[in-house]
TIGU-556897 format. One line per 2 residues: number of its first residue (from 1); their letters; for each residue x, y, z of C-alpha. Coordinates in steps of 0.02 Angstrom, whole numbers, m for minus. Example, Ala and Ser with C-alpha at 12.3 -4.5 7.8 and 13.67 -1.06 7.14 Angstrom:
REM residues 2
1> as> 615/m225/390  684/m53/357
REM end
This chain:
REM residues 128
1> xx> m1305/1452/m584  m1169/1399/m478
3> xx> m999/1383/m524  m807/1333/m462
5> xx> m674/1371/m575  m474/1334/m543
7> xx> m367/1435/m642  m179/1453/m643
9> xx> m106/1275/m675  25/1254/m822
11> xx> 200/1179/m847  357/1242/m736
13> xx> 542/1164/m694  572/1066/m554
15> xx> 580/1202/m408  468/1318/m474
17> xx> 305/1412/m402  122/1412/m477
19> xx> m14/1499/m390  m173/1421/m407
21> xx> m347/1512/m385  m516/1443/m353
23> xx> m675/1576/m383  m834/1525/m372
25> xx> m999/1618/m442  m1164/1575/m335
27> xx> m1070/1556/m166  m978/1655/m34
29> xx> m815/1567/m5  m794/1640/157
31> xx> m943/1525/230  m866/1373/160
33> xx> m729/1245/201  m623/1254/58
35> xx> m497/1129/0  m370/1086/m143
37> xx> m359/910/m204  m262/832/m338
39> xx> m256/661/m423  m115/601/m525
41> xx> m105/501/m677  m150/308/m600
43> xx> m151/383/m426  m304/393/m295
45> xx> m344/575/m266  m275/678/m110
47> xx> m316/807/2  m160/951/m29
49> xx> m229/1075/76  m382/1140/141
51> xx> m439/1302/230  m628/1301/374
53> xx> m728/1459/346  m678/1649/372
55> xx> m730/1618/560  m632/1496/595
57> xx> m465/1487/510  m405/1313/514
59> xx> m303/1268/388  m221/1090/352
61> xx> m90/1006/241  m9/866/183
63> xx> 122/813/233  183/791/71
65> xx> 187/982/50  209/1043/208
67> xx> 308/1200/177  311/1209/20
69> xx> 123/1274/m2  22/1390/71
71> xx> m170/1409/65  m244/1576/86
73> xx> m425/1684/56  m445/1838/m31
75> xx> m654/1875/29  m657/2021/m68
77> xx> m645/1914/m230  m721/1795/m166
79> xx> m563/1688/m210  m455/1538/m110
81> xx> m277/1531/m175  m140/1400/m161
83> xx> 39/1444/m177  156/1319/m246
85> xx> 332/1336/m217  491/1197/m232
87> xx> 348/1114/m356  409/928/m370
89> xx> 393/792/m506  293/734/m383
91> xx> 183/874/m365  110/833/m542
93> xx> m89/813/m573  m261/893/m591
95> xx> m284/991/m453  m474/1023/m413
97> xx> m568/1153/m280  m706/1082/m177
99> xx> m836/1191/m53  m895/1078/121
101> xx> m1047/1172/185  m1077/1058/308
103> xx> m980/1078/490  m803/1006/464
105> xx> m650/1060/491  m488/1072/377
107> xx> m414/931/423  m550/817/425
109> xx> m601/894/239  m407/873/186
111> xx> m394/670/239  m578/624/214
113> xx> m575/699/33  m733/768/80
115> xx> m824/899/m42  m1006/950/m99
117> xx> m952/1051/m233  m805/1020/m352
119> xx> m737/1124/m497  m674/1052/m665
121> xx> m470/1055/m614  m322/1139/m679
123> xx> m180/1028/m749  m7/1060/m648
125> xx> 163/982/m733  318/999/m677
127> xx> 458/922/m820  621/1021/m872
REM end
């Protein structure tokens, strides 16, 4: 069966780091356009950063985050990480993985919230 799991959300202060890590079972990452996406309570959900096939190499963010995060691949575990630094009240939500395995690029994945696939979400909250 095919899977997408996030892992590594939780609770940290205002200017802390999380590191969030998206494996999948049934796919190789490295073929796939890869993005992060969060929605907050009452908010619409948003592209945070994504990152185009092994190949390629694109990688995109928002503005909103824009170095503060940094999107990254491990191939050999078959894992897509996002580090979270300077995290923000702002910053709070479910953040979700998705896999585009169509032709598409980082950016367009990031602002079209485009995904095939989509994992469950990890719950990020940042509160003294």
């Amino acid at each position: 069966q095919l899977h997408i799991v996030e892992s590594g959300g939780g609770s940290v202060q205002p200017g802390g780091s999380l590191r969030l890590s998206c494996g999948a079972s049934g796919f190789t990452l490295d073929y796939y356009t890869v993005g992060w996406f969060r929605q907050a309570p009452g908010k619409e959900r948003e592209g945070v950063s994504c990152i185009s096939s092994t190949s390629d190499g694109n990688t995109y963010y928002a503005d909103s985050v824009k170095g503060r995060f940094t999107i990254s691949r491990d191939n050999a575990k078959n894992t897509v990480y996002l580090q979270m630094n300077s995290l923000k009240s702002e910053d709070i939500g479910v953040y979700y993985c998705a896999l585009h395995g169509g032709i598409s690029t980082a950016q367009h994945m990031c602002i079209m919230t485009r995904g095939d696939y989509w994992g469950q979400g990890t719950q990020v909250t940042v509160s003294s």
